[in-house]
C-alpha positions in Angstrom: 0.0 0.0 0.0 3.0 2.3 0.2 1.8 4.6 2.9 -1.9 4.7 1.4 -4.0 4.2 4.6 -7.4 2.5 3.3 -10.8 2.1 5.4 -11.8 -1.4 3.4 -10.9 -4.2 5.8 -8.5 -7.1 4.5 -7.6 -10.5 5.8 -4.1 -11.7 6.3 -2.8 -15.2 7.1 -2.1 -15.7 10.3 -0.3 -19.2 11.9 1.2 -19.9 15.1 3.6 -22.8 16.0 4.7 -24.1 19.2 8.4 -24.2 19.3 9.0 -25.9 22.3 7.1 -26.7 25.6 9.5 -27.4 29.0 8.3 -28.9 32.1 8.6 -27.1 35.1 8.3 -27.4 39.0 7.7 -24.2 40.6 5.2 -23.8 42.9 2.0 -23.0 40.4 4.0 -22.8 37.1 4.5 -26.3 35.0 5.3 -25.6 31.8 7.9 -23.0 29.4 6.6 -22.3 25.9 8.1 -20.7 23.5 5.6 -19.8 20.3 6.3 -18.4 16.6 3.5 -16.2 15.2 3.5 -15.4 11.6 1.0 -13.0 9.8 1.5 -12.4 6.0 5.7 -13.3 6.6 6.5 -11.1 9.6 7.4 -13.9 12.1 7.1 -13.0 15.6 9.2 -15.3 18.4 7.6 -15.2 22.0 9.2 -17.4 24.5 9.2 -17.5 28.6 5.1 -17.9 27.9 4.3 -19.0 31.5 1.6 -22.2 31.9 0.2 -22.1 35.5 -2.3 -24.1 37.8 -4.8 -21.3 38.9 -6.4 -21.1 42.3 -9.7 -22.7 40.8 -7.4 -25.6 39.4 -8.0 -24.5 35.8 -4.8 -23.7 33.7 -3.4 -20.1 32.9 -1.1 -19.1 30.4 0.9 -16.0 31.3 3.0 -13.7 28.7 6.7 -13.0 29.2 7.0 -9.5 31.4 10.8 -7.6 32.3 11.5 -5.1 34.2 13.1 -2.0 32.0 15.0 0.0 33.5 12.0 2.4 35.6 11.5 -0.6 36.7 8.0 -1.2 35.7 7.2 -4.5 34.3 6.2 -4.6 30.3 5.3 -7.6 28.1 8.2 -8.7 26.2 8.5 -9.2 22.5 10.5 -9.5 19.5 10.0 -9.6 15.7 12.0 -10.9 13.0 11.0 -11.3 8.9 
């Protein structure tokens, strides 16, 4: 589109992969993912995705957070195509 914003809506393809998955022992956390998103060819790696036994005994999944240097804590993320 070279910098030609348009209001019509489009589709992309979208895919994610699970990279790896790591067993853990830590209190409520039990499993490491690390997961690839691609949408139309930009590739996006996410790892340190946290898998945790909630209070209710259900399972929650947790994105990756760092502390910058402020410190607050932000999601973390990286891109690559």
């Amino acid at each position: 589109m070279d910098g030609v914003q348009s209001n019509e809506a489009g589709s992309s393809l979208v895919s994610i992969t699970v990279l790896s998955v790591t067993p853990v022992r830590a209190g409520k956390l039990f499993a490491l993912a690390s997961v690839e998103i691609d949408i139309d060819g930009v590739r996006i790696e996410v790892r340190g995705i946290r898998a945790m036994r909630a209070l209710t005994g259900a399972t929650k999944v947790e994105l990756p957070t760092f502390r910058d240097a402020c410190p607050t804590k932000s999601t973390a993320r990286s891109a690559t195509s």
